[in-house]
C-alpha positions in Angstrom: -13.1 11.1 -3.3 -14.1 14.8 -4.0 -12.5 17.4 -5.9 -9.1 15.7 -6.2 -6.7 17.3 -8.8 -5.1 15.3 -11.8 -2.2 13.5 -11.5 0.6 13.3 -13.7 3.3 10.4 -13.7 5.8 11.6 -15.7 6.5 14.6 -18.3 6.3 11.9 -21.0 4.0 8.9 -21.8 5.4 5.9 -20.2 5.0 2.1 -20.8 3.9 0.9 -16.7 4.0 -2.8 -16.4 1.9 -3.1 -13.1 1.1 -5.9 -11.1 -2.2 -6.3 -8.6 -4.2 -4.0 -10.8 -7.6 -5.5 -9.9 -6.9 -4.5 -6.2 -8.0 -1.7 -4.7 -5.3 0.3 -4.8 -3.9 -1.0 -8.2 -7.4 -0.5 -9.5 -7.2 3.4 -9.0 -3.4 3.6 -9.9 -4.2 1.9 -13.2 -7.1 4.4 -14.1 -5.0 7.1 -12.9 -1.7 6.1 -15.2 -4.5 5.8 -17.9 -6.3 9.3 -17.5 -2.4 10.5 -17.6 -1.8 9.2 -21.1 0.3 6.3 -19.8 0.6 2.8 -21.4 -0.4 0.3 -19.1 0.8 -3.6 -19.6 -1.3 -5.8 -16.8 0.5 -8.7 -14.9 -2.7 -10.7 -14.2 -4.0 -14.4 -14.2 -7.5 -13.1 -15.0 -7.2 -11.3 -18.7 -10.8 -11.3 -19.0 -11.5 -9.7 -15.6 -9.0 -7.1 -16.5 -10.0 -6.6 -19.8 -13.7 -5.5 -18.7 -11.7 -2.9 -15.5 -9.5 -1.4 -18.0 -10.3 -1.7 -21.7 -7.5 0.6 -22.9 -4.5 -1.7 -21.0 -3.3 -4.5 -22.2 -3.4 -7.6 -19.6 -0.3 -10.8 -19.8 -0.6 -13.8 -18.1 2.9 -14.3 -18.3 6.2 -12.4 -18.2 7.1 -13.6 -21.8 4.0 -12.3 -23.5 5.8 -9.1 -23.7 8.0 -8.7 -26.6 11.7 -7.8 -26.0 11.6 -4.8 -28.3 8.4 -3.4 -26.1 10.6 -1.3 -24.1 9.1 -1.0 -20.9 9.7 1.9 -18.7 8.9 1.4 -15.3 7.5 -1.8 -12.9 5.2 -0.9 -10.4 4.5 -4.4 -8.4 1.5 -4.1 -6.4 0.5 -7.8 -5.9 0.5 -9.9 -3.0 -2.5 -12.1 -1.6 -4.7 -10.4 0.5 -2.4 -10.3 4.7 -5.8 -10.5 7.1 -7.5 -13.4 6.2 -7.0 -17.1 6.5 -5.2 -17.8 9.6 -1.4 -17.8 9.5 -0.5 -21.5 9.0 2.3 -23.3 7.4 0.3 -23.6 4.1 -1.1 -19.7 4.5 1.9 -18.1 5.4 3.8 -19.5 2.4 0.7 -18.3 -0.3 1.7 -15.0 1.5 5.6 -15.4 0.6 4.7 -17.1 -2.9 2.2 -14.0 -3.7 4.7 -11.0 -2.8 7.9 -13.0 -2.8 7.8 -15.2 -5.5 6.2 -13.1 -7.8 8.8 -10.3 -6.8 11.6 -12.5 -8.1 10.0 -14.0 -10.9 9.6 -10.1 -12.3 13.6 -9.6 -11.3 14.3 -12.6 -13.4 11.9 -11.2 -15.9 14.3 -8.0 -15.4 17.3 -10.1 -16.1 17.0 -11.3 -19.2 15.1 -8.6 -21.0 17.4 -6.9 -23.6 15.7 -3.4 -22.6 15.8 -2.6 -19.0 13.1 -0.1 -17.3 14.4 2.4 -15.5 12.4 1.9 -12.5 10.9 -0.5 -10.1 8.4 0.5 -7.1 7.5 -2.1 -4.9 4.9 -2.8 -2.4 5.6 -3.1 1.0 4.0 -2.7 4.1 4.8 -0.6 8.0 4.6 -4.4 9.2 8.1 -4.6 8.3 8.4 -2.9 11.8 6.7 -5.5 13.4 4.9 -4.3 16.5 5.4 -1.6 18.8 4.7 -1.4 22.0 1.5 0.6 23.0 3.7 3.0 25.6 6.6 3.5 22.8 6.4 6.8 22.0 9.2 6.7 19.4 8.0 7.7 15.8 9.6 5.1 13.6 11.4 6.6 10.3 12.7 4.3 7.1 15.9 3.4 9.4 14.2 1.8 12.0 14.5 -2.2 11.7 12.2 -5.2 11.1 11.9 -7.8 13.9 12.1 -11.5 14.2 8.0 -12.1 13.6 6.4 -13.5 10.4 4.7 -10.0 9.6 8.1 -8.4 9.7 9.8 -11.0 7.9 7.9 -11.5 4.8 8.2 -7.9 4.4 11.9 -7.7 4.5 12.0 -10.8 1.9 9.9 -9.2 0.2 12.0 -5.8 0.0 15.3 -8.1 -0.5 13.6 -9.7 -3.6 13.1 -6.5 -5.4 16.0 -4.8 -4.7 17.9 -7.7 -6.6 17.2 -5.3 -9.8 19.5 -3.1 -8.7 22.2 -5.1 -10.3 20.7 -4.7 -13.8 20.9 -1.3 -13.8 17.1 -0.8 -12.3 16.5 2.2 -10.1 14.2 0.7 -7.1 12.6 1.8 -4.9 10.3 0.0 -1.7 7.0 1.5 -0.7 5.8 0.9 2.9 2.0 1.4 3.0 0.3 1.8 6.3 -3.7 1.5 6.1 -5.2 2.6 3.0 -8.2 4.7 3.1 -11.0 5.1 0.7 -13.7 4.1 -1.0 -12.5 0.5 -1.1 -10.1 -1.6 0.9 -10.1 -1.6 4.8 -12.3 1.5 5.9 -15.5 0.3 4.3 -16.3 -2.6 6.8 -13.7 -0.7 9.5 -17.0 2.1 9.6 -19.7 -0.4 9.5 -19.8 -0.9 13.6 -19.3 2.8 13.8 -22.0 3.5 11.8 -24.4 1.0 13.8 -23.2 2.7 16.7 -21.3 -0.5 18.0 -18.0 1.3 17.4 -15.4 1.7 20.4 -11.7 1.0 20.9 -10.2 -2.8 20.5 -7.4 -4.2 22.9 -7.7 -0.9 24.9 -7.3 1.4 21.6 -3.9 2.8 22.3 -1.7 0.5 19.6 -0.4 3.7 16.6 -2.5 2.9 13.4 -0.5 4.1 10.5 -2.6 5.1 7.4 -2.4 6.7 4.3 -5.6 8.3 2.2 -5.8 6.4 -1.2 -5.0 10.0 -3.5 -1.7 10.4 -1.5 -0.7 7.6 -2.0 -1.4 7.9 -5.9 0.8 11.2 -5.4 3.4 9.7 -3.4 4.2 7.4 -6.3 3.8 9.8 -9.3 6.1 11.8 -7.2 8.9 8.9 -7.1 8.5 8.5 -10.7 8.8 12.5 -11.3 11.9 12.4 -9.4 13.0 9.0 -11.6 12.5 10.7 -14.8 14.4 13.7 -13.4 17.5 11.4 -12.7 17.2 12.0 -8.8 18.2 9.0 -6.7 16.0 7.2 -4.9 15.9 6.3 -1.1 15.5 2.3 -0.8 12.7 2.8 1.2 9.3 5.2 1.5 7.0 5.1 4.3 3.6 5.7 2.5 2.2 7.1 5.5 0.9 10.4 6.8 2.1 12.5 8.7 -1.0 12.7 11.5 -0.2 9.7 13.7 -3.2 8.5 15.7 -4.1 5.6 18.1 -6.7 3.6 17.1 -9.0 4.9 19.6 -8.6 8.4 18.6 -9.1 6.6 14.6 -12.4 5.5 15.8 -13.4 8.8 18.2 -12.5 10.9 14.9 -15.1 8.6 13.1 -17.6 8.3 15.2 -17.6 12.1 15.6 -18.1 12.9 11.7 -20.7 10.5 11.4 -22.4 11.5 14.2 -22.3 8.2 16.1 -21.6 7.0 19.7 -18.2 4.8 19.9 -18.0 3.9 23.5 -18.1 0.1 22.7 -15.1 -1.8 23.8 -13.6 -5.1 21.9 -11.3 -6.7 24.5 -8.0 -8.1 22.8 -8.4 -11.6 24.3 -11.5 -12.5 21.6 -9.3 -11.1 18.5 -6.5 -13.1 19.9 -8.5 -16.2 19.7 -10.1 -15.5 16.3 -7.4 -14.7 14.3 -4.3 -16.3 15.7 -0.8 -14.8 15.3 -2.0 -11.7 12.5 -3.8 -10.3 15.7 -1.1 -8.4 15.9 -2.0 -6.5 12.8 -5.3 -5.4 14.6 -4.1 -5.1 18.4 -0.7 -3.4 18.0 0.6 -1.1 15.7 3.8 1.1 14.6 4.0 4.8 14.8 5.6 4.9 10.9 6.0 8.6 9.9 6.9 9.9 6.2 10.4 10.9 7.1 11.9 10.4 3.4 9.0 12.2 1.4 8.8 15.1 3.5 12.5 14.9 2.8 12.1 15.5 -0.8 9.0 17.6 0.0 6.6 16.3 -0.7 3.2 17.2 0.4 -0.1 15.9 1.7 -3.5 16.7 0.8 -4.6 14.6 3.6 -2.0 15.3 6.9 -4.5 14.1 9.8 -7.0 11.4 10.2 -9.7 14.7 11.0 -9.1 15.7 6.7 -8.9 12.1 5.7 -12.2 11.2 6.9 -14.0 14.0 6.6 -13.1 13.5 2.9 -14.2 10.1 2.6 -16.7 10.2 5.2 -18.8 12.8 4.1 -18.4 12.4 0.9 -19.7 8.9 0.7 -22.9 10.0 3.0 -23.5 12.0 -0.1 -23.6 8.9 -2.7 
């Protein structure tokens, strides 16, 4: 990213047990909690590995490595085995529920029985909890809008339904829908690498909503939950991390094409994806038109509002490396 200004959590240092910190986005949250003078506790089953990321955190391979009387303030749970992969079969799709679900209540239990409660929980979630809209649905879909009966949808929900259980011990939480993430890591990378051969274009006709979300808004959108935490403001249940500059992912691709100075006339026909990749084609080939109702709500603000500022940013900048 370019000039992006500091972040700051929380008007205090804070104790952040965080889970999925060797992911992308966990990676840059951890750093970021860090460079704010924030303790950070790591969830991981790699303590090595997280060791040599983050030197000054302390990484736990287990829930009862940390002592009762370490008061921790606030769960962030980021975790959750990577959704566009594997096929989904019976075996796949429950990793998937083990990884987000599973882990989700194992920290809830973890919540139970602790004798010092954190204040706050912010868990991942995802705009699949939507499920799929149809490419001539207009409709922009706020925090209200429901899941659906499809796997995507449904793990999502679980997912959400596991960590609200801390509610009844007292813990603020709070869900966090992420559409697309987009930076330096993650999705975009091999997303541009067509474009930049020139083999970019639209897939399955282009017109499915992507929803996405540059990676320092994000970071922003969840200092700005805990800002509001530590001020005693209640939480919604629910966030779309999303901004507010819906696009199709044609006009994703056009935008892209156009700032790297590339053609992207090449067309992937939906039938092929279908084939490779099974029931999560959906996740490529349709889309929902998520919009950040409840943080423009509280007002909050995005550096990056359209796709145009997003990937110019990261665009760009990057040609520049």
């Amino acid at each position: 990213m370019t000039t992006e200004s500091a972040l700051h959590f929380a008007s205090q240092p804070c104790h952040v047990l965080l889970t999925g910190a060797t992911g992308f986005v966990g990676s840059a949250l951890t750093h970021a909690l860090l460079a704010d003078g924030h303790r950070v506790t790591i969830l991981t089953r790699d303590r090595q590995r997280a060791a040599r990321l983050f030197p000054a955190a302390r990484g736990v391979e287990a829930l009862d490595q940390i002592a009762d009387n370490d008061l921790v303030d606030v769960v962030i749970n980021l975790a959750g085995a990577r959704i566009l992969g594997p096929r989904w079969s019976k075996q796949r799709k429950q990793t998937l529920l083990d990884s987000r679900v599973g882990l989700t209540q194992r920290l809830v239990a973890w919540i139970a029985k602790t004798r010092h409660k954190p204040a706050l929980l912010l868990s991942a979630s995802a705009v699949g909890y939507y499920g799929v809209q149809p490419q001539n649905d207009t409709r922009m879909l706020d925090e209200s809008a429901p899941p659906q009966a499809i796997f995507m949808s449904q793990l999502c929900r679980e997912w959400e339904e596991a960590a609200a259980q801390a509610r009844d011990f007292g813990v603020q939480v709070a869900c966090m829908r992420f559409g697309m993430v987009l930076g330096h890591g993650g999705a975009l990378p091999p997303m541009m690498m067509p474009v930049r051969l020139g083999l970019g274009g639209p897939i399955g006709g282009g017109k499915q909503a992507l929803a996405w979300i540059h990676l320092h808004d994000l970071l922003r959108g969840i200092a700005h939950l805990m800002q509001q935490a530590e001020q005693q403001r209640a939480l919604a249940p629910a966030y779309n991390f999303t901004a507010p500059g819906t696009v199709t992912q044609g006009e994703f691709v056009t935008t892209a094409a156009r700032i790297l100075q590339r053609p992207a006339f090449l067309p992937t026909p939906a039938l092929p994806v279908r084939l490779l990749l099974g029931e999560q084609a959906d996740i490529v080939l349709e889309g929902q038109r998520a919009v950040p109702a409840q943080l423009e709500r509280e007002a909050f603000t995005f550096h990056y509002a359209t796709a145009e500022q997003a990937l110019r940013d990261l665009l760009i900048d990057q040609q520049k490396r």
